[in-house]
Each structure stands twice: as structure tokens, then as C-alpha cells.
N, C-alpha and C positions, 0 to 999 in steps of 0.2 A: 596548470589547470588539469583536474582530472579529467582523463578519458572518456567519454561517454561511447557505451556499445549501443549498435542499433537502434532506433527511433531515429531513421535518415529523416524521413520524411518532414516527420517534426522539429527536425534540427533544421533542413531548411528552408522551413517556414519561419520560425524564429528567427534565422539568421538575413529572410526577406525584410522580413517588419523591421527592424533595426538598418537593414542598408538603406529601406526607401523614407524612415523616419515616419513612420507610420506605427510606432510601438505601441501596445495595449498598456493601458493605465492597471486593468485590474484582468488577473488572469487566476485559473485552474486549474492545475494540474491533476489527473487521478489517475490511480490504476491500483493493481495490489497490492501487498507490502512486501517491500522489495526488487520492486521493477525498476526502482529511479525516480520516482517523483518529487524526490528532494533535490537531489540530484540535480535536476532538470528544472529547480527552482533556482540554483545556486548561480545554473548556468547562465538563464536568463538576465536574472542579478547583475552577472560580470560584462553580460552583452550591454548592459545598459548606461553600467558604472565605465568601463572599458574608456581608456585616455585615446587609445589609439586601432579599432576594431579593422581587423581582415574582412573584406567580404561581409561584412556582420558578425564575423565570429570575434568573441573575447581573442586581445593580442595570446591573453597568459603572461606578459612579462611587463607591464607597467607597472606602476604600485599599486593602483586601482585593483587588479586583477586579481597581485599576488594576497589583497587584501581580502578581497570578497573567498578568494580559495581560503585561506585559515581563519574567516568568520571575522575579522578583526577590522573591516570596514565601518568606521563610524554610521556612515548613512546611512546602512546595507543591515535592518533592524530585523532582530528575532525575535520577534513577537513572543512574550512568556507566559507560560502558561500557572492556573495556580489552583488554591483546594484540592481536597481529598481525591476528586475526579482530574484534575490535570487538564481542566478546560479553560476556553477561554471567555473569561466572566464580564459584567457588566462596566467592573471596575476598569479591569483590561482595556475594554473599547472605549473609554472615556481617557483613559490614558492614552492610543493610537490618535484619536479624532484631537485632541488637545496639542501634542506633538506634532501632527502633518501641515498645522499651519505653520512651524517654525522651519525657515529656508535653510537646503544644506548645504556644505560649505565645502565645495568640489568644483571639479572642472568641469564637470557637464551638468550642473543643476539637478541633480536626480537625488531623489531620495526612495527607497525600495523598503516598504515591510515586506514580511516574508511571515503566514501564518500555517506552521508546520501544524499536518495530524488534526483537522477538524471534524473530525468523527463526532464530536460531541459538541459541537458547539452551538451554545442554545435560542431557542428562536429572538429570544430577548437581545441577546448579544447582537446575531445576524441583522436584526430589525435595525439596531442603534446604527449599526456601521454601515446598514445601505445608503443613506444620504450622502456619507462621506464616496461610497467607491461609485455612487450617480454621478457625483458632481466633485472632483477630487481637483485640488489642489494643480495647477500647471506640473509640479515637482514631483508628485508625491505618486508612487505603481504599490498595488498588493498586490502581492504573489499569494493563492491559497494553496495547501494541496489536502489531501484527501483519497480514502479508498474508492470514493463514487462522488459524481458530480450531483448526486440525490443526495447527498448528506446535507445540501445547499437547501432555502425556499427559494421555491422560481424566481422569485424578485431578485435574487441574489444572481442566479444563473442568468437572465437575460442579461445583468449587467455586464457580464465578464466573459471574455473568451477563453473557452473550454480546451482544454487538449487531455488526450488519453494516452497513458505514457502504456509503453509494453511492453514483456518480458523481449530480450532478444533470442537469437538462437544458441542450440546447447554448445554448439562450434565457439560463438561469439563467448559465450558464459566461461567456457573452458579455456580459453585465452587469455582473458580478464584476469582469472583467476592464478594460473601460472607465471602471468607479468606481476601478483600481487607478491609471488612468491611463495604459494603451497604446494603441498607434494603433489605430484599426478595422482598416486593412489587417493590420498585425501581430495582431491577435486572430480575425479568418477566418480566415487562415491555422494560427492553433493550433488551433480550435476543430475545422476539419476535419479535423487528425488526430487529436485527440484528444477532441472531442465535450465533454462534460458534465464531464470529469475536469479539473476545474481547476488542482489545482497540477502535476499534466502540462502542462497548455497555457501557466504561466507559465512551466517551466524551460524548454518550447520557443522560448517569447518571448527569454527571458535564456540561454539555453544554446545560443553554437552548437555547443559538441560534442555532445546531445542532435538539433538539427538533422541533423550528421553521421551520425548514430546510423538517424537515420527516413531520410535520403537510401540510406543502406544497406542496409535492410529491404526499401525498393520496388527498389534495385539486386535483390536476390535471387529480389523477386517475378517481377520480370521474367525476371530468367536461367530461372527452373522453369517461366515460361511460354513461355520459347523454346527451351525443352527444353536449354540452352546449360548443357553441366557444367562448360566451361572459366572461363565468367563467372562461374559457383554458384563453382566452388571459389576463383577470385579475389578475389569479394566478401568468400567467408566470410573467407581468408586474413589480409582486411586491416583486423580484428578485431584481431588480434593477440591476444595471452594473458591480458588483463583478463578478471579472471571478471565484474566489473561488469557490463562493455561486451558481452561476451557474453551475459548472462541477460537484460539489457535488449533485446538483438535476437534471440534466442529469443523473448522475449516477446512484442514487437511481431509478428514473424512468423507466432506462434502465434495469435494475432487474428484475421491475415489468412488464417488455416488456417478458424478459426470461422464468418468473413465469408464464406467462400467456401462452406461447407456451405450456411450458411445461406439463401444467395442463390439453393444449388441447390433448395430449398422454396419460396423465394417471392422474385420481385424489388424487392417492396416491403418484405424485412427490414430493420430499424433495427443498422446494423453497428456494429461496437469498435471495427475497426480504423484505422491509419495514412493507406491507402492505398487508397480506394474503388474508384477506376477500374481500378488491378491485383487486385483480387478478384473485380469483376465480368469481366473477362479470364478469371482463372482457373476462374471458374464456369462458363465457355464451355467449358474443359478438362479438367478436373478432377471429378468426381465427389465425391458428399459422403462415399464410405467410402473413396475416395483422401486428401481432405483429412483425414480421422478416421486414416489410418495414419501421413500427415505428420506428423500432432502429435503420435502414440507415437513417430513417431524422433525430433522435436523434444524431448520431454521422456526417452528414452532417452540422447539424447547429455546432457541439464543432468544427468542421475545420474550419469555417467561422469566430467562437470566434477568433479561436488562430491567425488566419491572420487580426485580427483587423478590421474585420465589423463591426459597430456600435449595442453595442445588441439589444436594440430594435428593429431594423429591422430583425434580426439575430430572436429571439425569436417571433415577429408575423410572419416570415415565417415558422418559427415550426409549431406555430399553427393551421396555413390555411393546411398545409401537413397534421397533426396528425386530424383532423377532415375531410378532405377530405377521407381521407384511411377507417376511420369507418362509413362512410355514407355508 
């Protein structure tokens, strides 16, 4: 089984609910992307499936285990995603609800969906499938995860227990990292823009378009620290129409919005962000209810994304906002 860094807390909670037989039918996992929440789906998975469990925790070496670690547990169900958005549709949920009455064919009676990434998943969907996780089958656990337990309707959330997965520490991250078998130089360098979140700082190892991504972020930092609207709207520009590559550098940006509050409180805060020495710049300039207004145009323009504004207009109204604010 892999290693999980950090989130003790959580792990021995999880590993409670399984010793005392007490396990949750339908659970949530959230946190950023990157922290583990799949991860921490998988685990639970194998605590449950588990022939032979420690303490609560997955042995790791029955077949059970070694199954659920390379995905190839019959019962142990990845919920697929489908369309042009990569959500999960009505069709979908009629297909889960239909399949949870058929019993699985294991040693411990369990049968486990697992619904990766519900960012988008729509109230129609949610609504079909709450009867199923009110009133679920003896057999049958969903795992959800998700970047916010708000991507849920509360009907969905009362039913299910919450967990909030977390970046660990840069120690921990750096560890992870060198057991995975990268260079030291290549694991500083991820660790400083991305701290404790490790599977950020592996796709930044393995991803140079990710690299490209954080090169562009501290392009912008700078353009708003040299007040330069020509450079803001060039960087933004060269984004192009990926909403991916877009919400990934809103994101990151938006960190360096946090980093730089935060800095204006204390210069000893422990930052998010990308881009340390461009927030510390910005703290020099920028005020913490400057930065608090950046991140309402920040997340003003991702609304405008998701309802299908044209980005370009989308992204030079960011910029006239985010340069107005620092004049």
C-alpha cells in the first residue's frame, strides 16, 4: 500500500471506525488538488475490503489489498465519468443505483464506489443518488472526493461524513518525494512552490506544462507589481481559452493574493503560495484589503469563465480590475 504522509489525525479516525465496526456507508473526502484525497479514498477502500486489517489499518499484503492498490478489485468500483464536461450524468447514477443492489462476491461482503473529482457534478445527478446514500444497501459505501465539501447540496452533505484532507509538511513532502526517487535539486525546487502538497510538487517535477503554468503566475505577479498593464494583459493573453490552464493560474495567483495579506500581518507567516519573493514584493505594495479585492476580481472573472463568457473579454476585464486596485 502506499505510504500516506500526514493527516495522522485522520488516519486514526478511519482506522477507529473500522476497528470498532462502526464504518461510514457514505463519506467525503475534500481538500485541494493534490493533498490526497484520492489517495485517502483508496485507503479507506482497502480498510474496508482488507481480509486481514491491523489495528484498522489495511494489512497491505492480502489479495484484497494488493487489489484495491492497483485498482483491479472487482468490487472496489471507479465510478466513470462521461461528455464533453467529464461529469458525472444521470445516465451514470442510474447505472450506480442499478448495480448496488447486486451482492459482492468477497470475504467481507463490501462493495465500495468510489466517485473521483465531483467538482461538477450536477444537482440532477446529486438529487437521483440521495435516496440511494440515505438508505444504502447493507454492502454497498460511496467514497466522494472533491475540492470543497460545498460542491455537494446540503442534502447530500448531512448524509455523509465529511473529512478534510491536508497538505502535510515541506519535511514530510520532501521525503515522499526522494523515497519516490527524484533528485534533491528537482524536489527543492517543487517543494518551494508548492510546500507540503505533494502531488503538486510531483506533477511540477513530471509536468513541464505545469512549470509553464507557475512561470506564468510570477510573470503576472510581477506585471501588478510594476503596475505594467501591458505585461498583465500579455501574460494573461497567453493563456489562451483552456479553462484548465486558466483556473490553475487563477489559482495559483490567488495564493499569491492570500500570501501577500498575510505577510502584510506578519513577516513570519507560513505562505501557499507559488512565489515567495513576488509576495513579499507585493506586501511592500499592496495592502491586505487591496489583496482581499484582487481575489473578488479573481474569483468574479472564474464565475464569468464557468457561465461561458468568452475568455478574452473575461481575462482583460481582470486586468483593467487588478491594475485599477493597485494604482
Amino acid at each position: 500500500m502506499k505510504k500516506i504522509y500526514g493527516n495522522k489525525q485522520l488516519l486514526a479516525t478511519l482506522a477507529g471506525m473500522r476497528e470498532s465496526g462502526r464504518t461510514a456507508h457514505s463519506l467525503i473526502f475534500y481538500g485541494e488538488k493534490g493533498s490526497g484525497r484520492k489517495l485517502m479514498a483508496d485507503h479507506y477502500a482497502a480498510q474496508l475490503m482488507c481480509e486481514a486489517p491491523v489495528g484498522g489499518e489495511p494489512c497491505g499484503k492480502c489479495a484484497a489489498c494488493r487489489n484495491v492498490s492497483t485498482m483491479s478489485h472487482p468490487d472496489v468500483i471507479y465510478v466513470p465519468t462521461e461528455g464533453k464536461l467529464e461529469g458525472y450524468t444521470v445516465k451514470i447514477a442510474r447505472s450506480v443505483i442499478s448495480d448496488s443492489i447486486v451482492m459482492p462476491n468477497n470475504a467481507t461482503g463490501r462493495k465500495v464506489y468510489i466517485f473521483r473529482d465531483c467538482r461538477k457534478m450536477s444537482v440532477i445527478t446529486q438529487n437521483m443518488l440521495l435516496k440511494l446514500i440515505e438508505e444504502p444497501p447493507d454492502h454497498a459505501y460511496f467514497i466522494f472526493t472533491a475540492e470543497s465539501k460545498y460542491e455537494f447540496l446540503p442534502t447530500i452533505i448531512s448524509r455523509c461524513v465529511c473529512f478534510g484532507v491536508s497538505p502535510c509538511t515541506e519535511e514530510e513532502a520532501e521525503q515522499s518525494l526522494l523515497e519516490s526517487g527524484f533528485a534533491e535539486g528537482e524536489v527543492k525546487s517543487a517543494v518551494k512552490c508548492f510546500h507540503g502538497n505533494i502531488g503538486m510538487c510531483t506533477d511540477y517535477i513530471v509536468d513541464p506544462e505545469l512549470r509553464k503554468r507557475v512561470d506564468l503566475t510570477k510573470r503576472l505577479a510581477d506585471s501588478i507589481i510594476g503596475k505594467d498593464e501591458y505585461g498583465l494583459n500579455l501574460a494573461l493573453f497567453s493563456l489562451g481559452s483552456s479553462r484548465n490552464d486558466i483556473r490553475e493560474v487563477f489559482s495559483m495567483t490567488d495564493k499569491l493574493m492570500r500570501d501577500c495579506a498575510v505577510l502584510n500581518r506578519s513577516s513570519d507567516a507560513s505562505l501557499t503560495g507559488c512565489y515567495r519573493e513576488g509576495a513579499e514584493r507585493l506586501a511592500k505594495m499592496v495592502t491586505a484589503y487591496q489583496a482581499a479585492r484582487i481575489h473578488n476580481s479573481i474569483e468574479k472573472a472564474w464565475g464569468a469563465m464557468e457561465a461561458n463568457v468568452n475568455p478574452p473579454l473575461v481575462l482583460a476585464a481582470l486586468s483593467a480590475d487588478m491594475i485599477e486596485i493597485v494604482r
